[in-house]
KOLMIVEX-21022 format. One record per residue: residue number from 1; residue in one letter; x, y, z of N, C-alpha, C in turn. Coordinates in steps of 0.05 Angstrom, whole numbers. Atoms other than C-alpha are relative to their C-alpha. Example, Ala and Ser with C-alpha at 12.3 -4.5 7.8 and 13.67 -1.06 7.14 Angstrom:
<zavo 1,"A",<18,-24,0>,<246,-90,156>,<18,24,0>>,
<zavo 2,"S",<-16,-24,-1>,<273,-21,143>,<-15,22,14>>,
end
This chain:
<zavo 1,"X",<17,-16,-17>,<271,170,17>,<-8,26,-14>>,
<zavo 2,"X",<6,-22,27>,<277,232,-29>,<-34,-3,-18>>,
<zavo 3,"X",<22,-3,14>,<226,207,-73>,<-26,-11,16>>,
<zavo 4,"X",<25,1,-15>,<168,194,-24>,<7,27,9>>,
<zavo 5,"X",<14,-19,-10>,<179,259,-6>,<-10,15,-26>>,
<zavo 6,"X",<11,-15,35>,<175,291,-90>,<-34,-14,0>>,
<zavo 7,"X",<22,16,19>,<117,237,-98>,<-20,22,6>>,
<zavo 8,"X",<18,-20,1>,<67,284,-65>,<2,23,-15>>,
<zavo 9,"X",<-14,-18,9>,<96,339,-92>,<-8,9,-27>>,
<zavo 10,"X",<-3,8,27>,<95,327,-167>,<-34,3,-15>>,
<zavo 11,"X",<33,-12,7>,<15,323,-169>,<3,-13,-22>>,
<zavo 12,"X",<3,-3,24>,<-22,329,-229>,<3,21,-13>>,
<zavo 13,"X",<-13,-28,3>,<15,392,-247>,<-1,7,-37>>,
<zavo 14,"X",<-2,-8,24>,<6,377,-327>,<-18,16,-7>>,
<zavo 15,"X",<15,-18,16>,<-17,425,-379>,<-32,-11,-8>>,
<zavo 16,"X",<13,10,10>,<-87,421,-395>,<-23,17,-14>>,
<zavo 17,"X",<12,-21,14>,<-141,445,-436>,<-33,4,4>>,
<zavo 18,"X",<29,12,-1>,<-213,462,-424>,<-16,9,-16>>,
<zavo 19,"X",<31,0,12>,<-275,449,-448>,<-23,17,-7>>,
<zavo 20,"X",<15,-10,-9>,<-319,479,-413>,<1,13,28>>,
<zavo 21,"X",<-13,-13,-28>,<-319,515,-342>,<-6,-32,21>>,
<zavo 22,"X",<11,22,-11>,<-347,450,-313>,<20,-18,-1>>,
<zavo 23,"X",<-7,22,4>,<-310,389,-337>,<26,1,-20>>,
<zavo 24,"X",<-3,8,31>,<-261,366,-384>,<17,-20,-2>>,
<zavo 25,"X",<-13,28,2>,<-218,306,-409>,<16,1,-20>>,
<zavo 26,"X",<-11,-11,14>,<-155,321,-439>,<30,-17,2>>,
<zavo 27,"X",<-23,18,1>,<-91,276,-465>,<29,12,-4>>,
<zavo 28,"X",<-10,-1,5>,<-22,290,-460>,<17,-18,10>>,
<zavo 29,"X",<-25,19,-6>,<54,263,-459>,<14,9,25>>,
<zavo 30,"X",<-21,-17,-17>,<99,265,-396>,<27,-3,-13>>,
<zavo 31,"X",<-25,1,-2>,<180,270,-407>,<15,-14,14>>,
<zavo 32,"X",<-5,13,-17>,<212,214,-390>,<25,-22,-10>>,
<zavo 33,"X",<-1,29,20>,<261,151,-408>,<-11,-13,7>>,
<zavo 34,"X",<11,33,4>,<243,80,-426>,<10,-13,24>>,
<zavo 35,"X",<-10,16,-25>,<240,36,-370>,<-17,-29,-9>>,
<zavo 36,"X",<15,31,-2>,<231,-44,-362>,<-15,4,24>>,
<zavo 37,"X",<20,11,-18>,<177,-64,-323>,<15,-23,25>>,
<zavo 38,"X",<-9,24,-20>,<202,-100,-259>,<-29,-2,25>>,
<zavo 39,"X",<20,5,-19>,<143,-134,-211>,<20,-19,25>>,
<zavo 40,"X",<-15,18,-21>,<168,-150,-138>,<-27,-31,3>>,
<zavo 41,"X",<26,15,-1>,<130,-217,-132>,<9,-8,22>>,
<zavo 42,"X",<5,9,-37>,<116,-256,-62>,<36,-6,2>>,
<zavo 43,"X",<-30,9,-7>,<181,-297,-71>,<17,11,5>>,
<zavo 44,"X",<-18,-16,1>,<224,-249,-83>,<12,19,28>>,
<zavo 45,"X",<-4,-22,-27>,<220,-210,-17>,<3,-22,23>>,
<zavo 46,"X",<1,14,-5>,<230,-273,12>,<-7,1,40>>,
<zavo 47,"X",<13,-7,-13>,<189,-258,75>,<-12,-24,15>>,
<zavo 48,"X",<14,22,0>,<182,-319,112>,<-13,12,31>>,
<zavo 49,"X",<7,-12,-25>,<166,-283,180>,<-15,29,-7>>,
<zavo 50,"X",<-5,-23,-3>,<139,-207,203>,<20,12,-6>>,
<zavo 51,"X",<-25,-8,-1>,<188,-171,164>,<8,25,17>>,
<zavo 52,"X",<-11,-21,-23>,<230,-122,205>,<-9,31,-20>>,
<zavo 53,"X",<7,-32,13>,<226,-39,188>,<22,-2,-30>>,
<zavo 54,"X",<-19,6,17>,<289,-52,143>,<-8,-7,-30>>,
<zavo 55,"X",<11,16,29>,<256,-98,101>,<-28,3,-23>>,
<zavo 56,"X",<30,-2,12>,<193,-66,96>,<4,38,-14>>,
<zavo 57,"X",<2,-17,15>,<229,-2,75>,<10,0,-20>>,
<zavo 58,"X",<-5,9,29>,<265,-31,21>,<-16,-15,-15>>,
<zavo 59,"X",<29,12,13>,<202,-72,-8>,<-6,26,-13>>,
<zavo 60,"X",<15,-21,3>,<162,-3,1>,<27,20,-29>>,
<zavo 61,"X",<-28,-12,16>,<230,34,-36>,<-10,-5,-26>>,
<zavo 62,"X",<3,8,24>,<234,-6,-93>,<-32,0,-19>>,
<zavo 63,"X",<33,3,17>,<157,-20,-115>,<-9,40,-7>>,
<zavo 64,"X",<10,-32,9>,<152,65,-110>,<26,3,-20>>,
<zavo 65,"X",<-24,-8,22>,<224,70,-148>,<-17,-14,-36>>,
<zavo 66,"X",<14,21,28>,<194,15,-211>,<-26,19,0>>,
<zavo 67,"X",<25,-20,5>,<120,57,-205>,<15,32,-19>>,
<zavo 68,"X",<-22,-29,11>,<166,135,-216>,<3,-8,-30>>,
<zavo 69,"X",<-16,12,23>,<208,97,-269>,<-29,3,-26>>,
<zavo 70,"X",<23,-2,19>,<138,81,-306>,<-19,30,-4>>,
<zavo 71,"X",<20,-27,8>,<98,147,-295>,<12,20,-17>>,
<zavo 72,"X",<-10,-23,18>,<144,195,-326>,<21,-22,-20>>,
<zavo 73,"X",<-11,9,40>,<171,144,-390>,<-22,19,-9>>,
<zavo 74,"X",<3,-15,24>,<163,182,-447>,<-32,-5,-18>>,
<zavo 75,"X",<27,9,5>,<104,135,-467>,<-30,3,10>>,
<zavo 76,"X",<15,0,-13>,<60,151,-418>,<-21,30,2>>,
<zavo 77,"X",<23,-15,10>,<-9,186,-428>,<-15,13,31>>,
<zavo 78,"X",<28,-8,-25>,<-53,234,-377>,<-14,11,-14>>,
<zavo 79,"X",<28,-5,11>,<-119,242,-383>,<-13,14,32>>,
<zavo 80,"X",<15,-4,-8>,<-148,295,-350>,<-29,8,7>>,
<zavo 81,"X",<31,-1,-2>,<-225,309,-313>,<1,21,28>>,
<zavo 82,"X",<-1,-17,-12>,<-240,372,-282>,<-35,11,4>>,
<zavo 83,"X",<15,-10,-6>,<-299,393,-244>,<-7,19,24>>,
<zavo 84,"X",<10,-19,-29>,<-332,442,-192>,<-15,-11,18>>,
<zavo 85,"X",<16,9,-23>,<-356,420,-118>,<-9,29,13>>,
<zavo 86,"X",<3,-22,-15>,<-383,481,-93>,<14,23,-15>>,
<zavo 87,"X",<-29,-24,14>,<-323,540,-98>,<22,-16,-6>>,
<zavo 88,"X",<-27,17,2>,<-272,484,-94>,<1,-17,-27>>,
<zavo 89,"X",<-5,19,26>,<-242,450,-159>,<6,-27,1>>,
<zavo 90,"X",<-11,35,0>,<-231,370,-169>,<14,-2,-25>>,
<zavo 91,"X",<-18,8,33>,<-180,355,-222>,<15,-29,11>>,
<zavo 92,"X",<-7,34,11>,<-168,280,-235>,<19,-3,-22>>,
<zavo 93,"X",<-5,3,26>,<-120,260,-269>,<12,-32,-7>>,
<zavo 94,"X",<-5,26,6>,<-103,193,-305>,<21,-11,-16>>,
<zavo 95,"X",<-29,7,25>,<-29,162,-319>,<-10,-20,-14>>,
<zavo 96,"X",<4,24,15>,<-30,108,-372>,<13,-7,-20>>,
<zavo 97,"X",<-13,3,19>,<7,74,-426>,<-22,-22,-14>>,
<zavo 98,"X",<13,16,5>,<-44,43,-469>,<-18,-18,24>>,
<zavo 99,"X",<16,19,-26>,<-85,-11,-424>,<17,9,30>>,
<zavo 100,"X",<-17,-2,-22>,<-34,0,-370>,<-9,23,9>>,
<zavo 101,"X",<-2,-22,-13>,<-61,41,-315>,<32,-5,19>>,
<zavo 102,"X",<-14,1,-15>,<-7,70,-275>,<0,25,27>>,
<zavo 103,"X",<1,-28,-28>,<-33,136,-228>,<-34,6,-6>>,
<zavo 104,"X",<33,-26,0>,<-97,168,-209>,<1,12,21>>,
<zavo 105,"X",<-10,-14,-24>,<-90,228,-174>,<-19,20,2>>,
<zavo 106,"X",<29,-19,-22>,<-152,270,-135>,<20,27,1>>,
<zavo 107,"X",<-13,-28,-11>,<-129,346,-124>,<-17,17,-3>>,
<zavo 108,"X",<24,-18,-6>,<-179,392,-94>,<10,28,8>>,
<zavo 109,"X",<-8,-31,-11>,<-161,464,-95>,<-26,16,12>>,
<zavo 110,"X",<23,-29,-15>,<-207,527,-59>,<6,21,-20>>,
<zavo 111,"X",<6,-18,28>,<-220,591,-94>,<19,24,-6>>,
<zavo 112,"X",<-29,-18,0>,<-153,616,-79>,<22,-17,-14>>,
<zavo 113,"X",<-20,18,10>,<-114,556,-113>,<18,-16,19>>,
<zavo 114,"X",<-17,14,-18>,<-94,529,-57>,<-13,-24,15>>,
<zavo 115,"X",<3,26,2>,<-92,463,-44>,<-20,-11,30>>,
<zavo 116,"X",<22,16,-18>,<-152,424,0>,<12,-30,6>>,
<zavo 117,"X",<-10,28,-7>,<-136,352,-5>,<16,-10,-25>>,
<zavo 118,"X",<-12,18,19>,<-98,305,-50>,<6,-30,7>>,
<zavo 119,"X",<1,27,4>,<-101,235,-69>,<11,-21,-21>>,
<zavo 120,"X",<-6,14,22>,<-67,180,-106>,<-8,-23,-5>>,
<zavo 121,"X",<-4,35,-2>,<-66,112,-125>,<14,-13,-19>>,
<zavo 122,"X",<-15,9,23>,<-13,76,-153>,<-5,-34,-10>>,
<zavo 123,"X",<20,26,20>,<-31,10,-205>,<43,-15,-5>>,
<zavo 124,"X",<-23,9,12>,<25,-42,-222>,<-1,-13,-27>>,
<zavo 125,"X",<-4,1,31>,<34,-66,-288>,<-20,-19,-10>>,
<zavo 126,"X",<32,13,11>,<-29,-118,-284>,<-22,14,13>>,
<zavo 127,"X",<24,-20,-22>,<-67,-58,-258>,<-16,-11,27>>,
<zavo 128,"X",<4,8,-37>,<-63,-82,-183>,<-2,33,10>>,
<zavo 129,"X",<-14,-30,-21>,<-66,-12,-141>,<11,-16,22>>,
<zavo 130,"X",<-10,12,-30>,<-15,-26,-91>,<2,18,18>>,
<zavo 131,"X",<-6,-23,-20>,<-15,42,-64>,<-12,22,4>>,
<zavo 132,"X",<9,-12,-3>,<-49,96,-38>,<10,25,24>>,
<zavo 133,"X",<-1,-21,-13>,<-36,172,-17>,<-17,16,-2>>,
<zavo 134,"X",<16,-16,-7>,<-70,216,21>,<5,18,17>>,
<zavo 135,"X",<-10,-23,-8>,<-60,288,43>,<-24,8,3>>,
<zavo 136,"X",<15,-17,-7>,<-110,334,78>,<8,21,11>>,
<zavo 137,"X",<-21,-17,-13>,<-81,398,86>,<-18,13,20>>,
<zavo 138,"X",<17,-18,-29>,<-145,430,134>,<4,-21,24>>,
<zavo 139,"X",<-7,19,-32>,<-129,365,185>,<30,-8,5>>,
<zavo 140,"X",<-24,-1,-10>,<-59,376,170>,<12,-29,-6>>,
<zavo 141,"X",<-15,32,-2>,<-45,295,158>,<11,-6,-26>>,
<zavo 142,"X",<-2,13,30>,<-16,258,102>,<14,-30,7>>,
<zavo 143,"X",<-3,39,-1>,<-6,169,99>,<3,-2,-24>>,
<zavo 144,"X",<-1,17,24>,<16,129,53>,<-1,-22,7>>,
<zavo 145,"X",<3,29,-4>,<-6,62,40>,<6,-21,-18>>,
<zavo 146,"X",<-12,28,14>,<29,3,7>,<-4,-25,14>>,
<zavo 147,"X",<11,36,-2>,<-3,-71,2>,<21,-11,-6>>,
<zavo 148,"X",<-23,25,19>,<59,-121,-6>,<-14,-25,12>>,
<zavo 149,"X",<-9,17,-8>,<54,-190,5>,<-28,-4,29>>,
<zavo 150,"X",<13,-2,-5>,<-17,-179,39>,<-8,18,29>>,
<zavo 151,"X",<-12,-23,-28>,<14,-129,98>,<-10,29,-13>>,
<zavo 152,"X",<1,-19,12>,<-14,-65,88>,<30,18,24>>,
<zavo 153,"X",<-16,-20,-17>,<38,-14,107>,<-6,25,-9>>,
<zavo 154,"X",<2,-33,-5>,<44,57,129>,<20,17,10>>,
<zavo 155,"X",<-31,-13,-1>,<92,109,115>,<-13,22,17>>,
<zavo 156,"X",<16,-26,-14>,<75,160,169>,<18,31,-15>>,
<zavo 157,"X",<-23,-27,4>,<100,233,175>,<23,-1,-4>>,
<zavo 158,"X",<-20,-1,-5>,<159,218,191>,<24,-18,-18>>,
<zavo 159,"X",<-10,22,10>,<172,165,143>,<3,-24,1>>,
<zavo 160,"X",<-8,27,-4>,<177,112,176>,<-24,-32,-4>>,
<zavo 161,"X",<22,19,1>,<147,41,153>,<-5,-14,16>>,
<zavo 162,"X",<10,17,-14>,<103,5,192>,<-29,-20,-6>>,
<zavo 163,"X",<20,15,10>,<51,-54,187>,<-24,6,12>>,
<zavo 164,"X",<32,2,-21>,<-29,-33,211>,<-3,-21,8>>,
<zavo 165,"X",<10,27,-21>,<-58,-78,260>,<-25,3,-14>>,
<zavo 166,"X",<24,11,9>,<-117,-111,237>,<-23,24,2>>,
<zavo 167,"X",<22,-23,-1>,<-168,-65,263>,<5,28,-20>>,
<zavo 168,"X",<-5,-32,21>,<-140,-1,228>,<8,-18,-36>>,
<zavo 169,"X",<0,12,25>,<-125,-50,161>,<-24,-1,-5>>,
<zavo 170,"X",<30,-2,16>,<-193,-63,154>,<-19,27,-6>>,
<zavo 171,"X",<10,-32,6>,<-214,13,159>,<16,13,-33>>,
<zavo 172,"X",<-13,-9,18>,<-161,32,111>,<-8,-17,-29>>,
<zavo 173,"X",<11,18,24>,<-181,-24,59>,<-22,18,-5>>,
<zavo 174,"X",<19,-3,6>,<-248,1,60>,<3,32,-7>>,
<zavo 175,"X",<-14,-34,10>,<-230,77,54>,<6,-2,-25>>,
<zavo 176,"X",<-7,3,34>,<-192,58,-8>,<-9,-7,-19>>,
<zavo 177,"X",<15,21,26>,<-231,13,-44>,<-20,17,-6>>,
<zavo 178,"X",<31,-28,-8>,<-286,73,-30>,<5,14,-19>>,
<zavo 179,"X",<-2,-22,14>,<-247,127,-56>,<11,-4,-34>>,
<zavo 180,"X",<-9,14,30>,<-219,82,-114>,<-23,7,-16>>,
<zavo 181,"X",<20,8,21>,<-283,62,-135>,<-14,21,-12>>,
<zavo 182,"X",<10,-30,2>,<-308,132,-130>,<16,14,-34>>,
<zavo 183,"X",<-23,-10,10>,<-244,154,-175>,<-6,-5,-28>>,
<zavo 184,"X",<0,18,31>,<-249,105,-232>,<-22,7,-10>>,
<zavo 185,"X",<26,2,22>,<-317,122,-253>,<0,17,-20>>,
<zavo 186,"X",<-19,-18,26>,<-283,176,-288>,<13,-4,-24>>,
<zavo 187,"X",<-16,10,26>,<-244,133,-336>,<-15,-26,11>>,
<zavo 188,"X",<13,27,4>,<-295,67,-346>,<20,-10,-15>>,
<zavo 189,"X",<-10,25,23>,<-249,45,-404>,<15,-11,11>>,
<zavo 190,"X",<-18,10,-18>,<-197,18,-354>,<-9,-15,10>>,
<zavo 191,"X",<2,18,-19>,<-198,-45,-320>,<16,6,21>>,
<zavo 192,"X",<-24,-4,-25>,<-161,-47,-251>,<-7,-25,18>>,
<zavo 193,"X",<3,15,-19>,<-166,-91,-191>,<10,10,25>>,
<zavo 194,"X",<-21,-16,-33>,<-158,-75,-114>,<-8,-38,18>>,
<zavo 195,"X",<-7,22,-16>,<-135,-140,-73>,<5,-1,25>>,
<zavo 196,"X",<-17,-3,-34>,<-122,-116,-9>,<-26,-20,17>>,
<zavo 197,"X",<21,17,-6>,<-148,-163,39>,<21,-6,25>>,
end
């Protein structure tokens, strides 16, 4: 539970360098060890029913523990992209280890440095996004959303996981795939895929 609460937290807080006042696109290393790659796959969660809260917060657990593990290895590259909306700043930034995306993270400050919105999306090791956060600090909210096993779930305020009902899944798909697609155009060289469905 700890680390869903750091995940927001943590940002795109690296060093970076600019360009110009406008834009810029800039590589460095995070600090980290080596980790194996582990993918929960269908079987594995062996899910033959609605699983209970239990099961859906150890799923959710693990797939964010294996993501962590990958973003800060030692190997792993950001690339950031920084522009102006108005007075407010957008800084993007992009985890990666070679082909392997593994984060893209939206963070909109005002002209005091203080934080507007923030956005993630986390990628698994065949650049699936299985996950998506979202913070708005002027409406006060923040969700998280993890696809397992074709369930979207949602970590509310309070933490706790639960499965959307159809009607709010299909809003939330489309939200994401929105703000994804929006996201990525920033880094073309990346393939990805979004499956939610």
């Amino acid at each position: 539970m700890l680390l869903i609460c750091l995940i927001p937290i943590i940002g795109c807080n690296s060093g970076s360098k600019k360009t110009n006042n406008n834009q810029s696109a800039v590589s460095s290393k995070s600090d980290s060890n080596k980790v194996v790659q582990n993918i929960l796959g269908k079987d594995s969660l062996g899910w033959d029913k609605k699983p209970t809260t239990g099961q859906l917060y150890s799923a959710v657990e693990t797939k964010l523990n294996i993501w962590a593990k990958t973003k800060f290895d030692s190997s792993t590259i950001v690339k950031h992209y920084k522009n102006k909306i108005g007075n407010n700043e957008c800084n993007i930034s992009c985890y990666f280890s070679s082909d392997r995306l593994i984060s893209i993270e939206n963070r909109i400050t005002g002209e005091k440095g203080e934080d507007i919105s923030f956005m993630m999306f986390h990628f698994d090791a065949k650049n699936n996004c299985f996950a998506n956060y979202r913070l708005d600090n002027e409406k006060d909210t923040s969700r998280f959303y993890i696809f397992i096993n074709n369930y979207v779930i949602e970590y509310d305020y309070k933490l706790r996981p639960f499965i959307v009902d159809s009607f709010k899944k299909n809003k939330v798909i489309r939200e994401t795939k929105a703000s994804l697609e929006s996201n990525m155009q920033r880094f073309p060289e990346f393939k990805y895929s979004f499956n939610w469905k």
